[in-house]
Steps between C-alpha positions, in 0.01 A plus 500: 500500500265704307444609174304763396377455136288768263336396218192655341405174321356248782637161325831622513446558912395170501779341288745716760309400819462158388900462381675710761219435799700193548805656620400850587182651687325711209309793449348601204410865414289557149652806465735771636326724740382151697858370492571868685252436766593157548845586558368786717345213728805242448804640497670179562487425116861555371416346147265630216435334161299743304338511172621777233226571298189607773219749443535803726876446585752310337696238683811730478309803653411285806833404560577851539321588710498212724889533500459883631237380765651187608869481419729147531243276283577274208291577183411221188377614184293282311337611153367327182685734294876460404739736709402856508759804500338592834558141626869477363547845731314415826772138410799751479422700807389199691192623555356165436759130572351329194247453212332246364246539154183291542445237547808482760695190525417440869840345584658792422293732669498320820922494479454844451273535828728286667812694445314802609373392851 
């Protein structure tokens, strides 16, 4: 199973690869235009947890377009801000399954993995 995650800050990447690496087979992107090559070159990922706040493009803007260009993945937002507006919507449309503010209770975020496998 694997798990593509997007961070720009490289602690959190390790937290995630460190936490979820012993379930799942991760991949860490430090941004959003490597997390679209990646999943140019892996399309066998079905699950993203992304960062919100990113320089360049937000964590919401990369789930749109990775939704357009590779359609039937699951999307996590993580953020170290409390819910956004934007968040609550991409929620409401199911754009993304779940969110979690930083840092995520891991539990939680692996049931939510879990459920969406």
């Amino acid at each position: 199973m694997k798990v593509l995650c997007v961070d720009d800050e490289p602690i959190n990447l390790m937290i995630l690869e460190r936490i979820l690496g012993k379930k799942y087979k991760v991949i860490s992107a430090e941004n959003g235009p490597k997390a679209l090559e990646i999943l140019q070159k892996d399309p066998e990922i079905q699950l993203v947890v992304t960062d919100m706040q990113m320089p360049g493009m937000s964590g919401i803007e990369l789930i749109r377009q990775t939704d357009k260009q590779f359609p039937g993945k699951r999307y996590f937002m993580l953020s170290g801000y409390d819910i956004t507006q934007e968040i609550q919507e991409a929620l409401d449309s199911s754009l993304i399954s779940a969110y979690f503010q930083k840092p995520p209770d891991f539990k939680k975020l692996d049931e939510a993995l879990q459920e969406n496998f």
